[in-house]
C-alpha positions as CSV (number, residue, x, y, z in Angstrom):
1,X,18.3,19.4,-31.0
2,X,20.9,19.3,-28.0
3,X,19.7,22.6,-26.8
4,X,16.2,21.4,-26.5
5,X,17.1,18.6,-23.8
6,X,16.6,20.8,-21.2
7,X,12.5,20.7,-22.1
8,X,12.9,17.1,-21.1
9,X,12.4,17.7,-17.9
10,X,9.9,19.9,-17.7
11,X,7.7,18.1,-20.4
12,X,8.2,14.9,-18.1
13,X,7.1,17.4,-15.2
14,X,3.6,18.5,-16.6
15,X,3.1,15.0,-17.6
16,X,3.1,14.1,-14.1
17,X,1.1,16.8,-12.8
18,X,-1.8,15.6,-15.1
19,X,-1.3,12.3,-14.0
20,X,-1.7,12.6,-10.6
21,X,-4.1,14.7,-10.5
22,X,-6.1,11.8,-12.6
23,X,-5.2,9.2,-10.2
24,X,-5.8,11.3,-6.9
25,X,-9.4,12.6,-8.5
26,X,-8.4,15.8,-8.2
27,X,-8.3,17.1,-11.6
28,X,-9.8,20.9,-10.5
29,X,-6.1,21.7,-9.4
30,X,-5.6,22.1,-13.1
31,X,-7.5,24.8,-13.4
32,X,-5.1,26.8,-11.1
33,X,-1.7,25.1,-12.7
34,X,-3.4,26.5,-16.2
35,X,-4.3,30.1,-14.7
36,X,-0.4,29.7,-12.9
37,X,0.7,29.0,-16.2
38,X,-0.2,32.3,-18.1
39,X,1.3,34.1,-15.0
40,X,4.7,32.4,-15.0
41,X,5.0,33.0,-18.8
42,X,4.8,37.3,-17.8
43,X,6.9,36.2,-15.0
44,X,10.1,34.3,-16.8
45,X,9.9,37.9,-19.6
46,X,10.1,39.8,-16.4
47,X,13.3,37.4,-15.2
48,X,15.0,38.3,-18.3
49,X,14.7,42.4,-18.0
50,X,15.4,42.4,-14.3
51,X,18.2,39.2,-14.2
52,X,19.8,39.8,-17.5
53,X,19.0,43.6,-18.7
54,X,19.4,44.9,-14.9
55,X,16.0,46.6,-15.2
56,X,13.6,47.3,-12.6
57,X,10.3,47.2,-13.5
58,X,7.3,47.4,-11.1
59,X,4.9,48.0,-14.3
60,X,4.3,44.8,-15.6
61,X,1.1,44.2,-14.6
62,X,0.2,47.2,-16.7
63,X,1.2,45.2,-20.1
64,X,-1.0,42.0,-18.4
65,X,-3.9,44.7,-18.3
66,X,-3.3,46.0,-21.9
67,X,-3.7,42.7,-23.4
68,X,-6.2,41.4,-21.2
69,X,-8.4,44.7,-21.6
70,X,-8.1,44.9,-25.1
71,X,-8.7,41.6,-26.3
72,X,-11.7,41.2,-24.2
73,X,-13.0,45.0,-25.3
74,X,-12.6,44.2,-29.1
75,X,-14.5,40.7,-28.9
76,X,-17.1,42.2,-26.8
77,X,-18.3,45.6,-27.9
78,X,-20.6,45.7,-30.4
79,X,-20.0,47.4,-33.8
80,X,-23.2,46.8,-35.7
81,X,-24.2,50.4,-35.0
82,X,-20.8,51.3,-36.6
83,X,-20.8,49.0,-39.2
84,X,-21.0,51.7,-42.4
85,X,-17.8,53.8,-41.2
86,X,-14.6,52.7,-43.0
87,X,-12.7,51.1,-40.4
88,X,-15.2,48.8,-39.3
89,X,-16.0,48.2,-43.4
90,X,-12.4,47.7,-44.3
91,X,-11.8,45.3,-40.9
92,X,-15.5,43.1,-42.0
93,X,-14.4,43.2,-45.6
94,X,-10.2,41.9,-44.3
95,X,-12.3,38.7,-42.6
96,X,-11.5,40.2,-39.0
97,X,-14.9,40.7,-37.3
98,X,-17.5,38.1,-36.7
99,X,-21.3,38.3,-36.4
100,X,-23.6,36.9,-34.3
101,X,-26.6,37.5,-32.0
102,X,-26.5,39.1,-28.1
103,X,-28.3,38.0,-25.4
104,X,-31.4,40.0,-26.7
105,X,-31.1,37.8,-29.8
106,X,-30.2,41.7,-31.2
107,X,-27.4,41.6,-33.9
108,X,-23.6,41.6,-32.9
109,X,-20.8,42.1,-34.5
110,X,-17.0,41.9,-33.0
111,X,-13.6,41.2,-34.2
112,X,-12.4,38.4,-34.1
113,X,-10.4,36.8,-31.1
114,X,-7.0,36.2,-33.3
115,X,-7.3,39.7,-34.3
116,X,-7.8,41.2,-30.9
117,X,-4.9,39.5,-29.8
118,X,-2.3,40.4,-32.4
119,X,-3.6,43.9,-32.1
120,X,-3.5,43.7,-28.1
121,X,0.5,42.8,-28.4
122,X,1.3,45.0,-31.1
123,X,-0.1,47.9,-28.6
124,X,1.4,46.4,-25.7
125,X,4.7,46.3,-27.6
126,X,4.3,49.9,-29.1
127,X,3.7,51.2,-25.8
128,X,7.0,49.6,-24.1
129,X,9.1,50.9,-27.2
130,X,7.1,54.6,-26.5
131,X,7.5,54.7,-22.7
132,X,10.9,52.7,-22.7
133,X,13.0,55.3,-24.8
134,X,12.8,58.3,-22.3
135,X,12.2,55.7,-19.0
136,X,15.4,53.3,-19.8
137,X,17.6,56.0,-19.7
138,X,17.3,56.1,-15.6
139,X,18.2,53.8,-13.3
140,X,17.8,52.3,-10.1
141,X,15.3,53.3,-7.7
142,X,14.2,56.3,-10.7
143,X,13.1,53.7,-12.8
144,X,11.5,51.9,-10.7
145,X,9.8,54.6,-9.5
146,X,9.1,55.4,-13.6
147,X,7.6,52.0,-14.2
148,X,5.5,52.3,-11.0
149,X,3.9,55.6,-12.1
150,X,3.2,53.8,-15.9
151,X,1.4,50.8,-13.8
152,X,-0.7,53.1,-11.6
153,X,-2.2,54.9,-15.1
154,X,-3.0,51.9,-16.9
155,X,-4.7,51.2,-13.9
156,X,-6.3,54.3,-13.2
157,X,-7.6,54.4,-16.9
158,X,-8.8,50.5,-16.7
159,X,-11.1,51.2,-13.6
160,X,-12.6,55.0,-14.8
161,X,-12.6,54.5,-18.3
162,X,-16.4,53.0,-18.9
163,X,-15.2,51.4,-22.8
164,X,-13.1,48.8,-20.1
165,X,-16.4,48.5,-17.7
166,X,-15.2,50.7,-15.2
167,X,-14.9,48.5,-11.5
168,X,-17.2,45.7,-12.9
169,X,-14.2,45.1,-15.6
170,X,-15.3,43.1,-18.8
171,X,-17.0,39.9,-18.5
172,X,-18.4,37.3,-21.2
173,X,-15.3,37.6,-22.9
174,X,-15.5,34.8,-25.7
175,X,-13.4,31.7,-26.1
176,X,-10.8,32.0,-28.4
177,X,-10.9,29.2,-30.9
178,X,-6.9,28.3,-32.0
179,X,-8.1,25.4,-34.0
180,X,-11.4,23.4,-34.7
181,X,-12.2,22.2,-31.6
182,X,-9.6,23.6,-30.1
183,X,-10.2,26.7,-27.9
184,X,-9.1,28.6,-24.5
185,X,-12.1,28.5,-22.2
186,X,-12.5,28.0,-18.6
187,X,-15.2,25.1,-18.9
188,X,-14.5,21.8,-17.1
189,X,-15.0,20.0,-20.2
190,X,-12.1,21.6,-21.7
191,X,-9.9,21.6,-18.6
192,X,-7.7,18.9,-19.6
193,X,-6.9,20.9,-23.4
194,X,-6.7,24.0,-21.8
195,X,-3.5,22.8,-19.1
196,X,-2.0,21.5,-21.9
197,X,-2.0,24.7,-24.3
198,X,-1.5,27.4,-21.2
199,X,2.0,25.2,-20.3
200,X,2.7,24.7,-23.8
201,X,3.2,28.2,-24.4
202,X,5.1,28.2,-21.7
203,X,7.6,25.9,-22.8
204,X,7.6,28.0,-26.4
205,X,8.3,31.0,-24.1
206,X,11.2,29.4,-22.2
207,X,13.0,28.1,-25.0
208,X,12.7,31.5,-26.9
209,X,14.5,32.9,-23.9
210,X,16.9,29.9,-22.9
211,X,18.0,30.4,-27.2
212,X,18.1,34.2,-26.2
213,X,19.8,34.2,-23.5
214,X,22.7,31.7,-24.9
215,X,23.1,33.8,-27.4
216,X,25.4,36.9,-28.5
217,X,22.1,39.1,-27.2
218,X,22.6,37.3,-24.3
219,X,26.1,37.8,-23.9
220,X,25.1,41.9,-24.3
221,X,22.6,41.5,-21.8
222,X,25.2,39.7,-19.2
223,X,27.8,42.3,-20.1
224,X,24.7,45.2,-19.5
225,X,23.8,43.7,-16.0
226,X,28.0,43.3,-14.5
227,X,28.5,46.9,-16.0
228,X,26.6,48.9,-18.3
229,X,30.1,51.1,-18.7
230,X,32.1,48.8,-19.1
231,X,29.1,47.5,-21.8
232,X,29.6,50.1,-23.8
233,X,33.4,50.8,-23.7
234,X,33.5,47.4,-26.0
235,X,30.7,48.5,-28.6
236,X,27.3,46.9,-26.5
237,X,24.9,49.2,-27.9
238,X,23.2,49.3,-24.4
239,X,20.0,51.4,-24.9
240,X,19.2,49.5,-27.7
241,X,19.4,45.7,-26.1
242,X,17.9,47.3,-23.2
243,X,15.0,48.6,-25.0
244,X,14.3,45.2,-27.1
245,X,14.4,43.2,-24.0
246,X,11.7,45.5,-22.1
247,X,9.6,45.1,-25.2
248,X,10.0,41.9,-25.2
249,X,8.9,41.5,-21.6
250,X,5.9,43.2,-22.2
251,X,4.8,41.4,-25.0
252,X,5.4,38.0,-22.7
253,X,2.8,40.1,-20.3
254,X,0.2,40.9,-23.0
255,X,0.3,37.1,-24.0
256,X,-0.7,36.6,-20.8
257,X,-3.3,39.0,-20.1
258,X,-4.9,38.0,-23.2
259,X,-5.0,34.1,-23.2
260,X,-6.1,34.5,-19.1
261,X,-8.8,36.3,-20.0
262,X,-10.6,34.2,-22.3
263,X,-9.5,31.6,-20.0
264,X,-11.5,33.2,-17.4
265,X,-13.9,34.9,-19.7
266,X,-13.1,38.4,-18.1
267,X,-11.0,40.6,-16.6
268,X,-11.3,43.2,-13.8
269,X,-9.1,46.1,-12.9
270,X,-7.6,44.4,-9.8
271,X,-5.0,42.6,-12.8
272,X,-3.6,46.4,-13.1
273,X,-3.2,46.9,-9.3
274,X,0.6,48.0,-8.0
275,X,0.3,44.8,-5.7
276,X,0.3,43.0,-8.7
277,X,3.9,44.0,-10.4
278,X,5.3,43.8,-6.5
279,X,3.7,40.3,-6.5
280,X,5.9,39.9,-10.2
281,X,9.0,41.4,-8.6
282,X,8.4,39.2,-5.6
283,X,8.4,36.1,-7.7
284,X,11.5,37.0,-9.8
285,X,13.4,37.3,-6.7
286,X,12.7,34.5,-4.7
287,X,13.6,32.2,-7.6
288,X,16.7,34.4,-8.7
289,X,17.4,37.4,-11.1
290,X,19.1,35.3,-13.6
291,X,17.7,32.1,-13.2
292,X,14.5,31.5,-15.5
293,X,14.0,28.1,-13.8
294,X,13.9,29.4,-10.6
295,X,11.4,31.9,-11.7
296,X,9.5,29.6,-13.6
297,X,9.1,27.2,-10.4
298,X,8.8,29.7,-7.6
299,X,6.0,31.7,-10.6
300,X,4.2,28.5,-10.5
301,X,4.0,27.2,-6.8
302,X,3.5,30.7,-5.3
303,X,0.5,31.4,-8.2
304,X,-1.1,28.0,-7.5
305,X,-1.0,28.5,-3.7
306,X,-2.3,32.1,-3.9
307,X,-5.2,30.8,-6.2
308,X,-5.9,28.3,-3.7
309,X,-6.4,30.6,-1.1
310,X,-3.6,29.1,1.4
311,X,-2.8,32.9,2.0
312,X,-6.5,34.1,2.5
313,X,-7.2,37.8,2.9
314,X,-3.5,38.1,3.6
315,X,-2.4,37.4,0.4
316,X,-0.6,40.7,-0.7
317,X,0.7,41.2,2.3
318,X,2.8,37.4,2.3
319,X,4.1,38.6,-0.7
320,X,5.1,41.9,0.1
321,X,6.8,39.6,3.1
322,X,8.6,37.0,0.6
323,X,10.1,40.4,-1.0
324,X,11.4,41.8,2.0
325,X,13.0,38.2,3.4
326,X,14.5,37.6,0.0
327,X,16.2,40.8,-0.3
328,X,17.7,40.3,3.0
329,X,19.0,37.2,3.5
330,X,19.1,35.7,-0.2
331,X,19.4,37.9,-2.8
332,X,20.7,36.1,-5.2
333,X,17.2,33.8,-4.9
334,X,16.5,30.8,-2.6
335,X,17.9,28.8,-6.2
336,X,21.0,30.5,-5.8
337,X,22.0,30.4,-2.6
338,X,24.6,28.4,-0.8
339,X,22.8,25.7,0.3
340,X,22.2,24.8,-3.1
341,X,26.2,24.7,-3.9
342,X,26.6,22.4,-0.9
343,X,24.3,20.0,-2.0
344,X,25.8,19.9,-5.6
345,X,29.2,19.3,-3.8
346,X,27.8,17.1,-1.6
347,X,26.2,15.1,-4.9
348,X,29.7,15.1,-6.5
349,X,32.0,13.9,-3.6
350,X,29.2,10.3,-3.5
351,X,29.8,10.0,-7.0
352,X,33.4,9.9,-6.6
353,X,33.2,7.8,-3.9
């Protein structure tokens, strides 16, 4: 139970958010801290590969897309014309599709939205362990380079591919229902429900990784990201932490992907765009590598301004900015700098006094 004090102050932080946003009667904010939310939970799995496993990825928003597109294509396309081939038999008679009517009251029948999501991060999972054997192997700028190239297909095939809508994307994606009465949707009705689940799978995610990370994985990963050689000259079996880490990451993204888009009800090919895994990397490194908090809070604030619109039509371009700044004057993240140890000294030496 010790370990789980450090929630404390992030429980008591969402609390407040709510709160004032009742009391100031601007409870609309939430729907940006709740769309903010599902991006800082990719954001803190991407902390971990870059901070911990000394990965660079610039893909990630291709593991958003996967979920995303896939749960909203398997609770949208109709199978009633199908329904007589085996798969679609054996998945009706398993309880995993759901009829209904369309909007031409013609019938409809979809799987389900817990379905599509299990079977959206089982694919987005599969495909990090498929492209992260032969892409791990590299480093540095290569990988990067690697990841980039993975990002730019998933994105290529999200806007030609016409299953995924093509440029419109998919819209009237469902809600997903978690319990009776419970369900992710963007209506104002629900907006209140909704905050609360998007940051309380954040706070599942964070203390999966806080556990992880004080761990003997993360004691691998630490010894990985000071020196892979030196790693493996004590028995760190590298590729192999490296590998379950990236998976990992990815299936952080395709949580995201999927729960933001039944959120939002749909999802368009601009969620696969490179800009969007710089706008990732961006993040990571403004609140530090290795510093999930810092991620977590910079993920958050930058996410809710962007959705605001305080950056306007310059919006990838501030980011690309906050990249290039970072990496030259602090990067070790604004978190992590040395104004941060001044003021702990500074915190310490009043105390004593």
């Amino acid at each position: 139970m010790r370990r789980l004090l450090f929630l404390i102050p992030l429980v008591l932080a969402i609390a407040a958010v709510h709160l004032l946003c009742a009391w100031t009667g601007t409870l609309y904010y939430l729907t940006q801290m709740t769309m903010s939310a599902y991006y800082s939970l990719l954001v803190i799995g991407l902390c971990v590969v870059m901070g911990y496993a000394g990965q660079i990825s610039l893909g990630h928003a291709g593991f958003f897309a996967i979920g995303g597109y896939l749960a909203a294509a398997f609770t949208t396309r109709n199978l009633a014309g199908l329904q007589d081939a085996l798969p679609v038999r054996m998945l009706d008679a398993a309880g995993l599709l759901v009829s209904g009517r369309d909007v031409y009251g013609g019938a409809q029948l979809v799987v389900t939205p817990w379905a599509a999501c299990v079977a959206a991060v089982l694919a987005a999972a599969l495909i990090a362990l498929l492209i992260g054997i032969p892409v791990l192997k590299l480093k540095g700028h290569y990988l990067a380079m690697a990841t980039l190239g993975f990002g730019i297909i998933i994105y290529k095939i999200a806007l030609a591919v016409p299953y995924f809508g093509g440029a419109d994307g998919i819209s009237e994606v469902p809600p997903f229902n978690l319990l009776p009465g419970l369900a992710i949707t963007g209506g104002s009705a629900n907006r209140i429900a909704n905050y609360y689940i998007a940051w309380t799978l954040v706070l599942l995610g964070v203390t999966l990784l806080w556990n992880l990370i004080h761990s003997r994985v993360g004691r691998a990963l630490r010894a990985i990201h000071g020196s892979e050689r030196a790693a493996d000259s004590i028995g760190v079996d590298t590729a192999r932490y490296k590998l379950y880490t990236f998976m990992l990451s990815a299936v952080f993204a395709a949580l995201a992907g999927v729960f933001l888009t039944h959120y939002n009800g749909g999802i368009g090919p601009s969620e696969a765009g490179v800009m969007k895994s710089v706008r990732y990397v961006a993040i990571v490194a403004v609140g530090g590598m290795a510093h999930i908090w810092g991620a977590l809070v910079m993920g958050t604030l930058l996410n809710f301004l962007s959705l605001r619109g305080v950056f306007g039509t310059y919006d990838d371009a501030v980011f690309g900015a906050i990249l290039i700044l970072i990496m030259l004057f602090a990067p070790e993240g604004i978190l992590q700098t040395g104004i941060m140890d001044r003021l702990r000294r500074l915190v310490s030496r009043r105390e004593e006094d």
